[in-house]
matplotlib code that plots the C-alpha trace (Angstrom):
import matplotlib.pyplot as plt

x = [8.4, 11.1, 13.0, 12.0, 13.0, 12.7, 15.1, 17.4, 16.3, 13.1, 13.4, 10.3, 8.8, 9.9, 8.7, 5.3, 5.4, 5.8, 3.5, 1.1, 1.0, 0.1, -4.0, -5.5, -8.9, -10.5, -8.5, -7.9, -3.8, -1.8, 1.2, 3.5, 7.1, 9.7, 13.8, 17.0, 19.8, 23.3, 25.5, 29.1, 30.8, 28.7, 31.4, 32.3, 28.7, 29.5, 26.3, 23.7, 23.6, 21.2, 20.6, 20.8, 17.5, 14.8, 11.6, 8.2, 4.9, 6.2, 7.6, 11.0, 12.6, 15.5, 16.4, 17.8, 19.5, 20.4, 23.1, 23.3, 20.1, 20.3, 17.9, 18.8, 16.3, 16.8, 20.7, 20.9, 18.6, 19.4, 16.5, 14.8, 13.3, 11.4, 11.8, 10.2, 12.3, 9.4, 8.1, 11.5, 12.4, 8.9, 6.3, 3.2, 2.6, 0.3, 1.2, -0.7, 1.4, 1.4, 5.5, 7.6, 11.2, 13.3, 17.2, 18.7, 21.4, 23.6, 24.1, 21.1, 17.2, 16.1, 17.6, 15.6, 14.2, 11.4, 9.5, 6.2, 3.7, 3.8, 1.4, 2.2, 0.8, 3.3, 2.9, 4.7, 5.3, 6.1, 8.2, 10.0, 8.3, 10.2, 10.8, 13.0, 13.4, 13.5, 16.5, 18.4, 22.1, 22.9, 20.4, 22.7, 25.7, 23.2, 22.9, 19.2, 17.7, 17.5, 20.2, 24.1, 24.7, 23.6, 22.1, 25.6, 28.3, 31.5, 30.3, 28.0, 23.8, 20.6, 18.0, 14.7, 11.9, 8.4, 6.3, 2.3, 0.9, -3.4, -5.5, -6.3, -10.0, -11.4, -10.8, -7.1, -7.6, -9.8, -8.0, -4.7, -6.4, -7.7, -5.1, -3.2, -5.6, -4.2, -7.3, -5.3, -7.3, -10.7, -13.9, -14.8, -18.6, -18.5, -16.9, -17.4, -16.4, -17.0, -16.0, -16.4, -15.9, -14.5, -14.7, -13.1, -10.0, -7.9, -10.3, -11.1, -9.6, -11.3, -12.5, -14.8, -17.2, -18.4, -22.5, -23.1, -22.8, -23.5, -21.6, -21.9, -25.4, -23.4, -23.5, -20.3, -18.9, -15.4, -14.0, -10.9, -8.5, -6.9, -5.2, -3.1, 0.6, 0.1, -3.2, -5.2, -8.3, -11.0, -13.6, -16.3, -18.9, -22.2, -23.9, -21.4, -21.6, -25.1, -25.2, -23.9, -24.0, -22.5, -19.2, -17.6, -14.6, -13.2, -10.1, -9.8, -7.9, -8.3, -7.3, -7.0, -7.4, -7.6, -11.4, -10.9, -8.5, -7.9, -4.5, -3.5, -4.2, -2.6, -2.9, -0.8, 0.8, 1.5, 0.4, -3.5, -4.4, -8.2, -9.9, -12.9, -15.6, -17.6, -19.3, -16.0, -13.9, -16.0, -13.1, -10.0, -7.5, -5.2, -2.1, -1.6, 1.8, 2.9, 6.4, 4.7, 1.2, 2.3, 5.3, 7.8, 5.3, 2.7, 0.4, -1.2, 1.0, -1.1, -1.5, -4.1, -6.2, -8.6, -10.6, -9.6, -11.6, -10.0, -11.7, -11.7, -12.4, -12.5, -12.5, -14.3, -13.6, -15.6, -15.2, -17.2, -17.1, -17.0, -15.7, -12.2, -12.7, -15.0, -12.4, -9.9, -11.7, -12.5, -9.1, -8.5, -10.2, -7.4, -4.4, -1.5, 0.8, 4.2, 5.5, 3.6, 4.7, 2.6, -0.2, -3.1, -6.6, -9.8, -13.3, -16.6, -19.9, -23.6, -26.7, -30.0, -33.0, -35.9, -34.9, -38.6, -38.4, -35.5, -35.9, -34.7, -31.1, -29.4, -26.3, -24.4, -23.2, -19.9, -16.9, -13.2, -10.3, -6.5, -7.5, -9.8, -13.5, -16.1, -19.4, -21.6, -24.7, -26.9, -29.3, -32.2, -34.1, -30.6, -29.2, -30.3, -32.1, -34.9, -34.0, -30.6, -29.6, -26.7, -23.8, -20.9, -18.4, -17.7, -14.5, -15.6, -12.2, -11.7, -13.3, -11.6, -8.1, -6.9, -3.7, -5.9, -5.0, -5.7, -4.3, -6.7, -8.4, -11.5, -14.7, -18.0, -20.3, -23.8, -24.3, -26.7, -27.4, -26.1, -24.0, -20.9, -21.1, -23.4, -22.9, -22.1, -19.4, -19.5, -15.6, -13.0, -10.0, -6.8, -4.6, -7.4, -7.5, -4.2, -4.9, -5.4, -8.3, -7.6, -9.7, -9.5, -11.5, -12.5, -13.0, -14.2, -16.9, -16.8, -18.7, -21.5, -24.5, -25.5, -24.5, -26.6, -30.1, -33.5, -34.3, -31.1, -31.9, -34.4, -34.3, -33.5, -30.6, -33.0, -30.3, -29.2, -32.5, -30.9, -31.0, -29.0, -32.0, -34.3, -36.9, -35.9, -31.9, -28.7, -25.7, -23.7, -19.9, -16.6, -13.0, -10.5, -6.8, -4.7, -1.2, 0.8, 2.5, 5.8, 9.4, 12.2, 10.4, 6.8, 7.5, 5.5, 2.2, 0.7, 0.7, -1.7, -3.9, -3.7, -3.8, -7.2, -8.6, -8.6, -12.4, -11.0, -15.1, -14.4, -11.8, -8.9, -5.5, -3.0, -0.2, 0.0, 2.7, 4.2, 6.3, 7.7, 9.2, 11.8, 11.8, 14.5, 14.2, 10.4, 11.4, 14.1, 11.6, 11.4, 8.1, 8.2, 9.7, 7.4, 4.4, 5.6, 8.0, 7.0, 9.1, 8.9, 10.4, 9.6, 8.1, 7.4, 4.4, 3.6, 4.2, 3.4, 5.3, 4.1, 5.4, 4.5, 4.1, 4.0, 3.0, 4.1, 2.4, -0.7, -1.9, -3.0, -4.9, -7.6, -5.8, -3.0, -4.0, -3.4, -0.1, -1.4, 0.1, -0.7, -0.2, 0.8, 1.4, 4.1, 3.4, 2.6, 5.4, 8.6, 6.9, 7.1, 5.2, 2.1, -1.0, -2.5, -6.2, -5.0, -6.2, -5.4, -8.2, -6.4, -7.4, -4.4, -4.2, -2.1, -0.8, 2.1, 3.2, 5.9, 8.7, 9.9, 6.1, 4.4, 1.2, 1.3, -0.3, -3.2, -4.2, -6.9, -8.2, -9.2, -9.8, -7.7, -9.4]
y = [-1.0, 1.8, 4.1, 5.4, 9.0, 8.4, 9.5, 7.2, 7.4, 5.9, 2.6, 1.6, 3.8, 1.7, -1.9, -0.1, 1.1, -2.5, -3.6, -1.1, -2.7, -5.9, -6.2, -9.0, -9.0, -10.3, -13.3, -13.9, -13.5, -15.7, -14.1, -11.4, -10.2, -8.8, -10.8, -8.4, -10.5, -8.5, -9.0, -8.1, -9.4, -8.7, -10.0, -12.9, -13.9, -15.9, -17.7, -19.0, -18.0, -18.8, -16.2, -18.0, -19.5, -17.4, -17.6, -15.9, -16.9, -20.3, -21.0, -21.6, -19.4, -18.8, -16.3, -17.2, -15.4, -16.4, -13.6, -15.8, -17.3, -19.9, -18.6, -15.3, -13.4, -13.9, -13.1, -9.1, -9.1, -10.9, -13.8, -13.8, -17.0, -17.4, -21.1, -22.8, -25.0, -27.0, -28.1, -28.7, -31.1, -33.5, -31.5, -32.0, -28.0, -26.3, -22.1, -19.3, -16.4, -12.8, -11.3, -8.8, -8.6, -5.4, -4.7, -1.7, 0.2, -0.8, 2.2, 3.9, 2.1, 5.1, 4.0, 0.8, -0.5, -2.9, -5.5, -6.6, -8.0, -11.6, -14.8, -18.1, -21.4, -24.2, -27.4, -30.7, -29.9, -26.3, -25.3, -22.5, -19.6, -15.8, -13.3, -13.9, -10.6, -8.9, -6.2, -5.2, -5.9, -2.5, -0.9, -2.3, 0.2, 3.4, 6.2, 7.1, 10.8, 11.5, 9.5, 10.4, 6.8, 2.7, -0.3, -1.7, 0.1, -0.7, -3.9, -4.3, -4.1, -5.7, -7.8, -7.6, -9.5, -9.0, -11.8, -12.6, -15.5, -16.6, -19.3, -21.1, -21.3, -24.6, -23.5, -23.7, -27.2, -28.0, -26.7, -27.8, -31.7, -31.0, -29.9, -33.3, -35.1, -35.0, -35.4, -36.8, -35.3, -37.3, -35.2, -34.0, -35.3, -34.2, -34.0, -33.4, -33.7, -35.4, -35.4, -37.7, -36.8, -40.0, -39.7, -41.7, -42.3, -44.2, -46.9, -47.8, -51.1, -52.9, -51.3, -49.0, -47.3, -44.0, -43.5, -43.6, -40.6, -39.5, -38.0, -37.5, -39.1, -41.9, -43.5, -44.1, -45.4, -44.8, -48.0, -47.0, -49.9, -48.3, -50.7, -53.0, -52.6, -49.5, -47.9, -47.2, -45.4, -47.5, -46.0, -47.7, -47.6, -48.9, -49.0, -50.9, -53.2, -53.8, -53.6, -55.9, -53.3, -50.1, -48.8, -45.7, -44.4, -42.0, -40.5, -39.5, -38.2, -39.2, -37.3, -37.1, -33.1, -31.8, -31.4, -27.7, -26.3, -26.5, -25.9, -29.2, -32.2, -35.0, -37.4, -39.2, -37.3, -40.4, -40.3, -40.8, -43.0, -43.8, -46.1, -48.4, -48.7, -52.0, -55.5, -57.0, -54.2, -51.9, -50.7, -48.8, -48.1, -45.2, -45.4, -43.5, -44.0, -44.1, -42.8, -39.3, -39.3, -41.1, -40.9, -43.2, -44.3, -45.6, -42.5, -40.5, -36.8, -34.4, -31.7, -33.6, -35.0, -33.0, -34.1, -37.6, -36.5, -36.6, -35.7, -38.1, -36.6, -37.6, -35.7, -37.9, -36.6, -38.6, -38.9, -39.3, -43.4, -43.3, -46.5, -46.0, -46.3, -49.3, -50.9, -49.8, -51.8, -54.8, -55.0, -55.9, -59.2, -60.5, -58.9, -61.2, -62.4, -63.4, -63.0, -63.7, -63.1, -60.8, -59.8, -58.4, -57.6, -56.0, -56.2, -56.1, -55.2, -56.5, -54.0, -55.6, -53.3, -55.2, -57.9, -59.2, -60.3, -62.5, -66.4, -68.5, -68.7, -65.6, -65.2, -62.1, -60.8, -62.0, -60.4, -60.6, -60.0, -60.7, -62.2, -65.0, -65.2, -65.4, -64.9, -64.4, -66.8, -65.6, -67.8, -65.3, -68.2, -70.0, -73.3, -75.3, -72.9, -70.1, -68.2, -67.1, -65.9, -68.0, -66.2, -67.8, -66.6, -69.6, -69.4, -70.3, -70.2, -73.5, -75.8, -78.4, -77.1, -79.4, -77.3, -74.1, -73.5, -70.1, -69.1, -66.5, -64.6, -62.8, -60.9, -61.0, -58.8, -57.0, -52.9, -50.2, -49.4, -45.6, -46.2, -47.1, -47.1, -49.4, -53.0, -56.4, -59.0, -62.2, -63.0, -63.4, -60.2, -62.0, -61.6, -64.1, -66.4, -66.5, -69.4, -68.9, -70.7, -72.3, -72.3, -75.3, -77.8, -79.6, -76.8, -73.8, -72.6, -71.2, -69.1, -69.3, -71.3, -68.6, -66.1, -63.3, -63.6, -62.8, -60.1, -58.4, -57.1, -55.0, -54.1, -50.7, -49.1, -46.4, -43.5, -44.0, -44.8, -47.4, -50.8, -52.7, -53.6, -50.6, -49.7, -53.2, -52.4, -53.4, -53.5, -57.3, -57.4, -59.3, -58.2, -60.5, -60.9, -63.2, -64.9, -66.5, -70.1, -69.2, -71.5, -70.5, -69.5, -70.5, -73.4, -76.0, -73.7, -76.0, -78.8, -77.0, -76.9, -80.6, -81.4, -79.5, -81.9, -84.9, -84.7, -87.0, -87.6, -87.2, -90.5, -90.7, -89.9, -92.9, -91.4, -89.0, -87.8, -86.5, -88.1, -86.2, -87.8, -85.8, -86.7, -85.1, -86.1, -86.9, -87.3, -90.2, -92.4, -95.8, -96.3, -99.9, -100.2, -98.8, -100.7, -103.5, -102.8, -100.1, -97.3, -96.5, -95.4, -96.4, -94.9, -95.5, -93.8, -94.7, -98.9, -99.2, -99.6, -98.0, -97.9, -95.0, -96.6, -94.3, -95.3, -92.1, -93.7, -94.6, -98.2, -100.1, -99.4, -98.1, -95.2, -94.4, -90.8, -90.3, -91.0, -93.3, -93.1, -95.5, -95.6, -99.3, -100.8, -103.0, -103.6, -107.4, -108.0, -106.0, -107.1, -111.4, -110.3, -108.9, -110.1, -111.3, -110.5, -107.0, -103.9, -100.4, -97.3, -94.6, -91.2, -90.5, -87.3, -88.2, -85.3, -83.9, -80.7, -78.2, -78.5, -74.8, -73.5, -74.7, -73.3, -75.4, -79.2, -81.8, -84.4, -86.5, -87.9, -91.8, -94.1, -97.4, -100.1]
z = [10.1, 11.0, 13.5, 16.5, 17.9, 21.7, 24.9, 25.7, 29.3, 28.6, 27.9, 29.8, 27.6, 24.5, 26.1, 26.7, 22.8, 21.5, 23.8, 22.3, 19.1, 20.2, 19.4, 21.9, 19.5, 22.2, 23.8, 27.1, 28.0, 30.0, 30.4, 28.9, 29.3, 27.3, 26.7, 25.6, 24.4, 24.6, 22.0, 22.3, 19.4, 16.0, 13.7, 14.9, 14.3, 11.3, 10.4, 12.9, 16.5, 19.7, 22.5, 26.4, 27.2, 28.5, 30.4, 29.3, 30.6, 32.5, 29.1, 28.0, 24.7, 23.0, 20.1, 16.5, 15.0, 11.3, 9.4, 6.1, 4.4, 2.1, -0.5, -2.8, -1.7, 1.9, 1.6, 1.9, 4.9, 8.7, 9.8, 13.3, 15.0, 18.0, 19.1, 22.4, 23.9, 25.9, 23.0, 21.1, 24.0, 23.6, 26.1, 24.3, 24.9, 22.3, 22.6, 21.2, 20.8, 19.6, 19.4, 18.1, 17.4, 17.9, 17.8, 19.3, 19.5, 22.8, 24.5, 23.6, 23.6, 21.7, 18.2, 18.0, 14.9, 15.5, 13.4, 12.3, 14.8, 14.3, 15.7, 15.4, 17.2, 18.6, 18.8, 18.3, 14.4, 14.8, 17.1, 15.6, 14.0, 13.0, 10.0, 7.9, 6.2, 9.6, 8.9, 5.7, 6.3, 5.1, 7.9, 10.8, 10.1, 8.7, 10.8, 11.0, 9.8, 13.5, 15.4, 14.7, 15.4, 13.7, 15.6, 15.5, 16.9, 18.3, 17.5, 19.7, 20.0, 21.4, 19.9, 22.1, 21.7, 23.5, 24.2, 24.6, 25.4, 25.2, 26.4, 23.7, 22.1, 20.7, 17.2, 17.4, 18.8, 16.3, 13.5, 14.3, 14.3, 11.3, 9.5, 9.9, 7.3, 3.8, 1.6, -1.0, -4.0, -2.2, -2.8, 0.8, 1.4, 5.2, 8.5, 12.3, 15.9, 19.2, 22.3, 25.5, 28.9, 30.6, 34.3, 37.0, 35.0, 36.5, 37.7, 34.4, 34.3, 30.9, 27.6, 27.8, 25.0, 24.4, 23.4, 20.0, 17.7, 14.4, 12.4, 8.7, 8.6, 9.8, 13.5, 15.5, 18.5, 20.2, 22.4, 24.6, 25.0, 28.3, 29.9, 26.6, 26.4, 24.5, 24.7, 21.7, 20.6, 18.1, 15.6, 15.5, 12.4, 13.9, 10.2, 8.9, 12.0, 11.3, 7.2, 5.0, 2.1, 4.2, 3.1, 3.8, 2.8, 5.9, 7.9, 11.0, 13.8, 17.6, 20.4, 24.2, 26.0, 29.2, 30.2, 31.5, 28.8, 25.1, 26.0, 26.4, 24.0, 22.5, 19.0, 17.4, 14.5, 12.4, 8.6, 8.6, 5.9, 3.8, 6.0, 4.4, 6.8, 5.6, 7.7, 7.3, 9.2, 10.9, 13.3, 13.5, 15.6, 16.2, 19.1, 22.1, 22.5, 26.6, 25.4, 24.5, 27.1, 30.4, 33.2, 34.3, 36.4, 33.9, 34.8, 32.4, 32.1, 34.9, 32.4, 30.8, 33.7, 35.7, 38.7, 37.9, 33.8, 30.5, 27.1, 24.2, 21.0, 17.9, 14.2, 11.2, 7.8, 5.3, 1.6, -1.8, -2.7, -6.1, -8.6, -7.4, -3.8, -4.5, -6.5, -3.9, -1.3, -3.8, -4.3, -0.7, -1.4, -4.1, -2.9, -3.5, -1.0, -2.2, -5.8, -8.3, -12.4, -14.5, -12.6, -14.8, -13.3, -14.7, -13.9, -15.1, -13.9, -15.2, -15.4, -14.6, -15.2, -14.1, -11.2, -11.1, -14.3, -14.1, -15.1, -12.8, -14.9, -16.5, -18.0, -18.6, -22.2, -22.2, -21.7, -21.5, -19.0, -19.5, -22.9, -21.4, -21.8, -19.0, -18.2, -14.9, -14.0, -11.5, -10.4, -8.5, -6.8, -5.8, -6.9, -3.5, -1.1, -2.4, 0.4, -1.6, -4.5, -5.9, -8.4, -10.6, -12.7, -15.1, -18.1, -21.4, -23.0, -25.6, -23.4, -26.0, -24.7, -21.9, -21.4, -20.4, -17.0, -15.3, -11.9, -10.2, -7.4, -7.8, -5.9, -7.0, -6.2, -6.1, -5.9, -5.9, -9.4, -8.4, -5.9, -5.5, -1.7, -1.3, -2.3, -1.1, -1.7, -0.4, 0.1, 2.7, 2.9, 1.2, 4.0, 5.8, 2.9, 0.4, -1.3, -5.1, -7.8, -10.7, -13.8, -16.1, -18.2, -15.4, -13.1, -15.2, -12.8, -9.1, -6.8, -4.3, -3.6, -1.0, -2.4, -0.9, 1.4, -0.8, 1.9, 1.6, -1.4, -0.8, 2.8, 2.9, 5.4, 7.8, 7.8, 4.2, 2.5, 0.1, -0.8, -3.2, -5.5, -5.9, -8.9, -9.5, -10.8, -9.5, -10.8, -10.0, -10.9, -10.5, -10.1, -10.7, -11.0, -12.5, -12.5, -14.4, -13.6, -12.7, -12.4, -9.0, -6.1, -7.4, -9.4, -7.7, -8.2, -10.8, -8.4, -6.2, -8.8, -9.1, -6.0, -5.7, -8.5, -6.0, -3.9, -0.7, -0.3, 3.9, 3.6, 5.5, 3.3, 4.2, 1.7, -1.3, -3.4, -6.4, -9.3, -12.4, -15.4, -16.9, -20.7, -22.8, -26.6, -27.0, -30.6, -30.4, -28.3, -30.3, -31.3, -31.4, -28.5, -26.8, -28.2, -26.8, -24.1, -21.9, -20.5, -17.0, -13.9, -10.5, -7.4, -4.1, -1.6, 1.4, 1.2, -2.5, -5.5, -8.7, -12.3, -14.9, -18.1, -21.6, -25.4, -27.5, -30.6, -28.4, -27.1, -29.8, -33.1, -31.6, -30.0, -32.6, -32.5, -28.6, -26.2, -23.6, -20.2, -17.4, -13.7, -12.9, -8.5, -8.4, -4.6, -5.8, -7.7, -6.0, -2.8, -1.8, 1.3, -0.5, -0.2, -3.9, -1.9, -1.0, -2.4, -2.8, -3.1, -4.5, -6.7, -8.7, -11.8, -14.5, -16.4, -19.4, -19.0, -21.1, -20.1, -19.6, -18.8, -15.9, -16.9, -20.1, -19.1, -19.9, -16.9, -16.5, -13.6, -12.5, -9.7, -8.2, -6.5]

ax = plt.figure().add_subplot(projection="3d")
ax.plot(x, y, z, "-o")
ax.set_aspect("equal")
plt.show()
């Protein structure tokens, strides 16, 4: 800002000039005081240098002083930084402050130069604030128009710096928490605070809840899970609690403050991500970690405690659910767990105008994902109970094609006809349930029975005024994503799918197991041979002997145009000690498959007894 022209007997007179400048529009100050650092040695100030460390206002500083910047148009001019050490060290102090920077000459506090007024709040993430064009370079070694000396000289000077401290109001609490969500490019639909005053604090001994709240049309509830290894804060979504069809997409940020001053609060500063608010998570949590908000002893830090009274608060930021975020959350239903080789996904969703006028069966137009044909059949009045509304998605690839074999998992389900926000999916989150479907010509059809209660449809949610049938639309949909059949890690994936072909019908299983026949020149099999002497190879499961048996030319005349492959028990014959009056019930899938592809096989199923 420039010079001043003052006797160099009045330095008091200089401290109460800077202190001039300071404008307290209106908030209450803490404390004040004003730091000189001496400086002896100029040039042997190379690059960076700290002043001792200081006290203002019950507050520890120190001065930085930076003579080379990094960045070109920083270089001709020497940086200034203010840095509180209480924070810098892990007190969870948050500091209003209003400051200036000077630098005089040694000798003389009348050739001072002085800087801009500057305010800055500390906290955790910013504990260091200053100018870093405070002084040209060139201006240290000028003599003034009205001194006959320079700030430097005989190498020596001061750098002062005058601090003033303020209460703190709510805002800057407020807005400090809500600068630490990232919106991520999510349309803001709404947002608000609240606080609860938790008395009696430390004879809480179990979880305790706050009342319920709304915020953002939306009712909420915060539980406080005091006394775990490491405390943490829940967000509770009441609607979603009580609405199969509620989902929100929200951040938020939780946070602990003393109850008579804004000046002391606490949250976690990790990374707050999108949470989806729906009847199958309705809850979040957030850490308090002990390390940063309680002593040695286990007690929480006194700054925060008052009368035996803390303040929990929480900041709710919520966001517009459009097809993304549904598909987001949908995608939470067939997450994959493991690896799995090409994964392609896709969806599709059904419109129904007129849900009164539905026949007992509809199908959708068909459609296709990841090159395979399906279609939806909703049954309205269910399959087995009127009191649900039964869905399927069925494949209607080739049904002629044995070796059609599709490894999937999928989501079905029903919407508001406008809004994404609003649906229901009757499913289980993958990381609950990581096992996978298989489509194929036996099993080409799955989904529910019970789909979805009659009176879901049209009962309407009170503080959203929706329901997920209304003027008689909807909208019903699936998500799916497949896999392929993969060799190494996953090889054995096809015989999951076989296995699932065998219905045990609520018998006990005595033995099971698998057998592979490795053939390696299909073509050099001897075709007479084989229609009269079999080739086989023997296995044993359980206490029975069996014997695959194949005809590549087929069994007889009548079945020239097939291989026929047989399953033969040898326990009779391998066995002196068998019974000829014993017998075996046994489900048993015979299959070929390619050799190199997995995916690639034909089996058909039949009973022993």
């Amino acid at each position: 800002m420039g010079f001043l022209s003052l006797d160099k007997k009045k330095r008091k007179e200089v401290i109460n000039k800077i202190e001039s400048l300071i404008q307290n529009e209106g908030l209450e100050i803490l404390n004040e005081g004003y730091y000189e650092w001496k400086i002896k040695n100029w040039k042997q100030f190379s690059d960076k240098k700290c002043s001792p460390e200081f006290t203002i206002g019950n507050y520890n500083w120190e001065l930085q002083l930076n003579l080379n910047n990094s960045f070109d148009d920083n270089k001709e001019y020497i940086s200034l930084n203010l840095k509180n050490l209480n924070i810098y060290k892990g007190e969870l102090f948050h500091i209003f402050t209003k400051y200036i920077f000077c630098i005089r000459n040694y000798y003389d506090p009348s050739c001072i130069y002085y800087g801009d007024v500057l305010s800055n709040y500390y906290n955790k993430s910013q504990y260091s604030f200053g100018n870093q064009h405070f002084m040209k370079k060139s201006e240290l070694y000028g003599k003034s128009n009205n001194f006959d000396k320079s700030i430097i000289e005989n190498d020596r000077c001061i750098i002062g710096v005058y601090v003033r401290t303020y209460k703190l109001e709510k805002e800057y609490c407020y807005n400090e928490i809500k600068s630490h969500l990232d919106n991520e490019n999510f349309d803001v639909l709404s947002e608000g605070i609240f606080e609860w005053k938790v008395k009696n604090w430390n004879q809480i001994l179990n979880d305790e809840f706050s009342p319920k709240f709304t915020i953002c049309n939306h009712e909420w509830m915060l539980k406080l899970h005091n006394r775990s290894t490491e405390p943490y804060i829940s967000l509770i979504n009441v609607d979603a609690e009580n609405d199969i069809s509620v989902h929100i997409g929200a951040k938020f940020v939780t946070y602990i403050r003393n109850d008579d001053s804004y000046d002391y609060f606490y949250y976690n500063h990790e990374n707050k991500h999108m949470n989806y608010f729906n009847n199958e998570k309705n809850s979040y949590n957030q850490k308090i970690y002990k390390s940063e908000l309680f002593n040695v002893g286990g007690n929480l830090n006194p700054l925060f405690i008052e009368n035996n009274t803390i303040v929990i608060g929480v900041f709710i930021r919520t966001y517009k659910y459009d097809k993304e975020q549904c598909m987001n959350e949908l995608n939470q239903f067939i997450k994959y767990y493991g690896y799995y080789g090409e994964l392609n996904e896709g969806f599709y969703e059904w419109k129904i105008e007129n849900w009164n006028q539905l026949a007992d069966k509809e199908y959708s137009p068909e459609f296709i994902i990841n090159n395979h044909k399906w279609r939806l059949e909703l049954y309205p009045n269910g399959t087995d109970d009127k009191n649900y509304v039964s869905l399927y998605l069925k494949c209607i690839d080739d049904e002629n094609d044995p070796t059609n074999h599709i490894c999937i998992k999928k989501v079905l389900y029903i919407r508001n006809y406008n809004d994404y926000s609003y649906f229901y999916c009757n499913g289980v989150l993958a990381y609950k349930n990581q096992s996978m479907l298989y489509y194929n010509k036996k099993n080409n059809i799955t989904g529910y029975s019970q789909f979805i209660k009659k009176s879901s449809l049209f009962s309407k949610n009170e503080n959203l005024n929706k329901s997920l049938v209304e003027n008689g639309k909807c909208i019903i949909g699936v998500y799916l994503r497949t896999s392929n059949y993969i060799r190494g890690i996953h090889m054995y994936q096809y015989k999951d799918e076989i296995k699932e072909l065998i219905n045990d019908e609520n018998r006990n299983v005595e033995s099971e197991g698998f057998y592979e026949w490795q053939i390696d020149h299909w073509d050099n099999l001897d075709k007479e041979e084989f229609s009269s002497k079999f080739y086989f190879k023997k296995i044993t499961f359980g206490r029975h002997t069996w014997m695959l048996q194949l005809f590549p030319e087929g069994n007889g005349e009548a079945n020239k145009d097939y291989v026929s492959l047989y399953l033969k028990n040898l326990s009779n014959v391998e066995n002196p000690n068998y019974s000829s009056t014993s017998h075996i019930c046994a489900k048993a899938i015979l299959y070929i498959r390619n050799y190199d592809n997995t995916s690639c096989f034909a089996f058909e199923e039949f009973i022993i007894i």
